[in-house]
VEXDREN-2710 file (C-alpha; in Angstrom, 1 decimal):
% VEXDREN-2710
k/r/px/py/pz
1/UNK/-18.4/81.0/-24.1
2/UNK/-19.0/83.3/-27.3
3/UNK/-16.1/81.8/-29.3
4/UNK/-16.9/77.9/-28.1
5/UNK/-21.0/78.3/-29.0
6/UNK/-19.5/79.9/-32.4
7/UNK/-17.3/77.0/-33.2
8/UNK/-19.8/74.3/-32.2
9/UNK/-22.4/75.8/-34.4
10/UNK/-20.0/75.7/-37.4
11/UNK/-18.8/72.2/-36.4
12/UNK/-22.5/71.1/-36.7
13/UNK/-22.6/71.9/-40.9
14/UNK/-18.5/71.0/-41.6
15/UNK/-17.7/67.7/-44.0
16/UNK/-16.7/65.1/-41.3
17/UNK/-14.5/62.9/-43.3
18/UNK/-13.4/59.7/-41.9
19/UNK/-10.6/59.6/-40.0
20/UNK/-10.0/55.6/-39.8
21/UNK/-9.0/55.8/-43.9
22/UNK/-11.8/53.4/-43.6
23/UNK/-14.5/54.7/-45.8
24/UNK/-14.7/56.1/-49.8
25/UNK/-15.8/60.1/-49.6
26/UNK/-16.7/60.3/-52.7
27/UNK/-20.5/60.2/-53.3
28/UNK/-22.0/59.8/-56.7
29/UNK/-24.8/61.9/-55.5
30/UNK/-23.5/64.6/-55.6
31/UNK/-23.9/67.5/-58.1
32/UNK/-21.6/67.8/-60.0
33/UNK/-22.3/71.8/-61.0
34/UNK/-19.1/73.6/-61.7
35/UNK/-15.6/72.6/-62.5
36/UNK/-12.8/71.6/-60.3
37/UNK/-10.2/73.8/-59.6
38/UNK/-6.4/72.2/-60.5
39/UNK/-4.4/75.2/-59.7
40/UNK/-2.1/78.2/-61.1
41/UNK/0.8/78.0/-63.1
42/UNK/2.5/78.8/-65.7
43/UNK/2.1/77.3/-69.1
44/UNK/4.5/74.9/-70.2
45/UNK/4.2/76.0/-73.9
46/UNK/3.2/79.2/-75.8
47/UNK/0.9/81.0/-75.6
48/UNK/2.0/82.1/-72.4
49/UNK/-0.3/85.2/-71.8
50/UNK/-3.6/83.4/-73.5
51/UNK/-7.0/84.3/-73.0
52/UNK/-8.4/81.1/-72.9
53/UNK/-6.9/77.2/-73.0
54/UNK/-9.0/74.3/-73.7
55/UNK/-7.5/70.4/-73.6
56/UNK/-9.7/67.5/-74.2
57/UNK/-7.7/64.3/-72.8
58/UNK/-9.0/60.8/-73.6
59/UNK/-7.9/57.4/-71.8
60/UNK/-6.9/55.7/-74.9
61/UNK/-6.3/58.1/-77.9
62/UNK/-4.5/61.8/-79.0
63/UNK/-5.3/64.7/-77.1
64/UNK/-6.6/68.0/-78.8
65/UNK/-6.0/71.2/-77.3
66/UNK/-6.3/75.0/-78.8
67/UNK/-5.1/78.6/-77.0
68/UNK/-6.9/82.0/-77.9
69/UNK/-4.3/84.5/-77.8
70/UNK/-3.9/88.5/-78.5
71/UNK/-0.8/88.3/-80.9
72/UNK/0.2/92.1/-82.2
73/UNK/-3.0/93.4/-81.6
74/UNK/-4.6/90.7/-83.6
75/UNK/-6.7/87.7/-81.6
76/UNK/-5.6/84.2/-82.7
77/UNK/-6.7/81.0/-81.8
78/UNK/-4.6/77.9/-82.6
79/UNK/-5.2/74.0/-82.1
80/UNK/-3.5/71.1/-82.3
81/UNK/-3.1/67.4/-81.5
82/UNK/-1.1/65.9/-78.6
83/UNK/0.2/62.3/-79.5
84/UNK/1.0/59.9/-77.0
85/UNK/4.0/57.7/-76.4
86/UNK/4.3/54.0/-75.9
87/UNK/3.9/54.1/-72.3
88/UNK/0.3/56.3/-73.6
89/UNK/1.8/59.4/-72.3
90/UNK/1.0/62.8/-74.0
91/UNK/3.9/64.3/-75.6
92/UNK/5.2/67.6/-75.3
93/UNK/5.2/67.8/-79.6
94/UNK/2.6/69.2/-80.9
95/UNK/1.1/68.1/-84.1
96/UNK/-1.0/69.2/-86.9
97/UNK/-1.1/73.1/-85.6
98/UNK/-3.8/75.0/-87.2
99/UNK/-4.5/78.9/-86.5
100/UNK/-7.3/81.3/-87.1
101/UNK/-8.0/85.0/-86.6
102/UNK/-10.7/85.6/-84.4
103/UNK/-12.9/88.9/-84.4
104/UNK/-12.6/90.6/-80.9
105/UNK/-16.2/90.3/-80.0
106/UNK/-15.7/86.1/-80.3
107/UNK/-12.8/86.6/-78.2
108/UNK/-14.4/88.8/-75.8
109/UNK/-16.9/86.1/-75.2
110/UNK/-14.9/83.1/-75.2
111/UNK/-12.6/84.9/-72.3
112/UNK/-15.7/86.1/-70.3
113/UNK/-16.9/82.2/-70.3
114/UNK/-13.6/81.1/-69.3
115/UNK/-13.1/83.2/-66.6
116/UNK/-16.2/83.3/-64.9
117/UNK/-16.1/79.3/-65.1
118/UNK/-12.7/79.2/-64.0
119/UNK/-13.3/81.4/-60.7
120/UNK/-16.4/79.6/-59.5
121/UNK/-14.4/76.3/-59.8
122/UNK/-14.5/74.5/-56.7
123/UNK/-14.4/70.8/-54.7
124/UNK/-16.6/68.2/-55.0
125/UNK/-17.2/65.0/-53.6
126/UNK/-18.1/63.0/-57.1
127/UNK/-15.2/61.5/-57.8
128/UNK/-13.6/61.1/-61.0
129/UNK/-13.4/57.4/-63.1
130/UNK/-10.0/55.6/-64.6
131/UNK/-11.8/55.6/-68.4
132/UNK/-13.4/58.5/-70.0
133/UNK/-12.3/62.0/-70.9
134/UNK/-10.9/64.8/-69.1
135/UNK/-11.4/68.3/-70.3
136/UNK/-8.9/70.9/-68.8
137/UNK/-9.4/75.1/-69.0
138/UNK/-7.5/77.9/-67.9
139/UNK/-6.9/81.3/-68.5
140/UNK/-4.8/84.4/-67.8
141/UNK/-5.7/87.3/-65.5
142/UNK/-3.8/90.2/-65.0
143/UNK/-2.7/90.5/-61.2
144/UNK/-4.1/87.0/-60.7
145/UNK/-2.1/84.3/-62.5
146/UNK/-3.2/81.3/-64.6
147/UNK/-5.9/79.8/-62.9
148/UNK/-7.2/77.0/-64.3
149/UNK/-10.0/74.2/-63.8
150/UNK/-11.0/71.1/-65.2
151/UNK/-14.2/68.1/-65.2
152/UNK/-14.1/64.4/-66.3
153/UNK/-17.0/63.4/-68.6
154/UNK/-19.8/65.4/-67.7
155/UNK/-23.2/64.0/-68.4
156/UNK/-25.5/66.2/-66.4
157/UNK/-27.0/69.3/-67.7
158/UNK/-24.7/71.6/-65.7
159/UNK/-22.5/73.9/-66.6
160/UNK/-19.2/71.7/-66.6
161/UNK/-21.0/69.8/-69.7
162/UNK/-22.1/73.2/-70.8
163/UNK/-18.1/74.4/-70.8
164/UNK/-17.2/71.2/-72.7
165/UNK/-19.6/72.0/-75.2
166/UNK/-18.2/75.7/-75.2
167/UNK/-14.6/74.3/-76.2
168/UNK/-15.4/71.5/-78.4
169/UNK/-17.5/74.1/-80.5
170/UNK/-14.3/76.3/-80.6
171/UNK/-11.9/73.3/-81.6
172/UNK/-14.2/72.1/-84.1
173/UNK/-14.3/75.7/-85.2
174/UNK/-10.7/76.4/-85.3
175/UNK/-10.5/73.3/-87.3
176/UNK/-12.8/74.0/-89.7
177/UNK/-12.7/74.4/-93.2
178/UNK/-16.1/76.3/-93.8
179/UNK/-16.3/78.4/-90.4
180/UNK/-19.5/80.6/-89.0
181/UNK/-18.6/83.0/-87.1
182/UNK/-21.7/84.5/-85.6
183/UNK/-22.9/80.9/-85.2
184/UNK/-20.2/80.1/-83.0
185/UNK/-20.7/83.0/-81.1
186/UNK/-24.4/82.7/-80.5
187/UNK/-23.5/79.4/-78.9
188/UNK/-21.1/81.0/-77.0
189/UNK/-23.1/83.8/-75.6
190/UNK/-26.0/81.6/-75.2
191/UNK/-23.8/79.4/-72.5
192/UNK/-22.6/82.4/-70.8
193/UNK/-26.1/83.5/-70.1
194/UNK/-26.9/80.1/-69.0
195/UNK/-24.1/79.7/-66.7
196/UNK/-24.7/83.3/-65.2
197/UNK/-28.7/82.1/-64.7
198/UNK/-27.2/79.3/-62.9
199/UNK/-25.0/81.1/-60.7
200/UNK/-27.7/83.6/-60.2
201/UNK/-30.4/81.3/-59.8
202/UNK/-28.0/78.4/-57.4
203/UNK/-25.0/80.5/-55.4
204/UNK/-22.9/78.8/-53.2
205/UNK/-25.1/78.6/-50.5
206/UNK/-28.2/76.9/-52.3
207/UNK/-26.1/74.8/-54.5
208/UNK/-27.1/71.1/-54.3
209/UNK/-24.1/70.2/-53.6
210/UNK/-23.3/67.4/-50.6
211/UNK/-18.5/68.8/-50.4
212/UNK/-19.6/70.4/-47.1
213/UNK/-22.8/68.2/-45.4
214/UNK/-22.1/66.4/-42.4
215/UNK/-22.4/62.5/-43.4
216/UNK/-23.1/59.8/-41.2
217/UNK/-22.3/56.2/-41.8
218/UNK/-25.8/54.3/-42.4
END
């Protein structure tokens, strides 16, 4: 009697999804407050054993992407350009390669940010668009993989824009031919203590999030 009042009760706050194929789950609604996770794997280019990985993919034109790396005790971070084929996928090649020393400290802060994004990546019931941008991250964690996350064109004031804004600020950065460091790193800092007032503020359970309400067809 235990066990079936126990699995009632949790029935009563589980996502029903539609079982006839019959209806769209996404909902536009919903918040859209963290990134999505997208698995663990290896990647298929060097850096293998990077800190942090940031790809900005657009519909219709190159990709950017840059890897922060510890490289004989030395932190680099490189960018470069993805072109796309005739059939508009990304190629392998990459192009235009430019690399930068970074201080530890700006490391240290761009992998904190990463991480702690990365791990509280999770589901949602928004659903993604055919035009726009995606932005991908991952990261390396010893004795836990490559984990790795992504959002696609974030225009709430949440923390997956917040992230874009993280790695955009880095590529242009990286790119750079007049560079402030302790700017950069302000901003980064200043979006990790957002995102960890979020967290804080909104866990899991409080999270306006509709992935695990029970809908009902109106």
């Amino acid at each position: 009697m235990l066990l079936l009042t126990s699995m009632t009760a949790l029935s009563a706050f589980a996502y029903e999804p539609d079982v006839t194929q019959g209806r769209m789950e996404f909902d536009q609604s919903a918040a859209e407050d963290s990134l999505v996770p997208t698995g663990s794997r290896k990647p298929e280019g060097p850096p293998l054993y990077y800190l942090a990985k940031f790809g900005r993919y657009p519909s219709f034109s190159d990709a950017f992407e840059w890897a922060i790396s510890l490289e004989k005790g030395k932190y680099v971070l490189r960018s470069w350009r993805l072109e796309r084929d005739e059939k508009g996928v990304y190629r392998p090649r990459r192009a235009e390669t430019i690399g930068i020393e970074l201080s530890r400290e700006l490391a240290q802060a761009a992998y904190t940010l990463w991480s702690n994004a990365i791990l509280d990546a999770r589901y949602s019931r928004a659903g993604f668009g055919l035009d726009g941008t995606s932005y991908g991250f991952s990261t390396w964690l010893r004795g836990i993989g490559f984990p790795s996350a992504m959002t696609w064109s974030p225009s709430k004031d949440l923390p997956p824009r917040w992230m874009v804004e993280a790695g955009e600020a880095l590529l242009t950065y990286g790119r750079a031919k007049e560079r402030d460091s302790a700017a950069i790193l302000a901003k980064l800092q200043a979006i990790s203590n957002r995102s960890s007032a979020y967290r804080q503020r909104s866990g899991p359970q409080n999270r306006p999030n509709k992935s695990l309400e029970r809908t009902r067809d109106k």
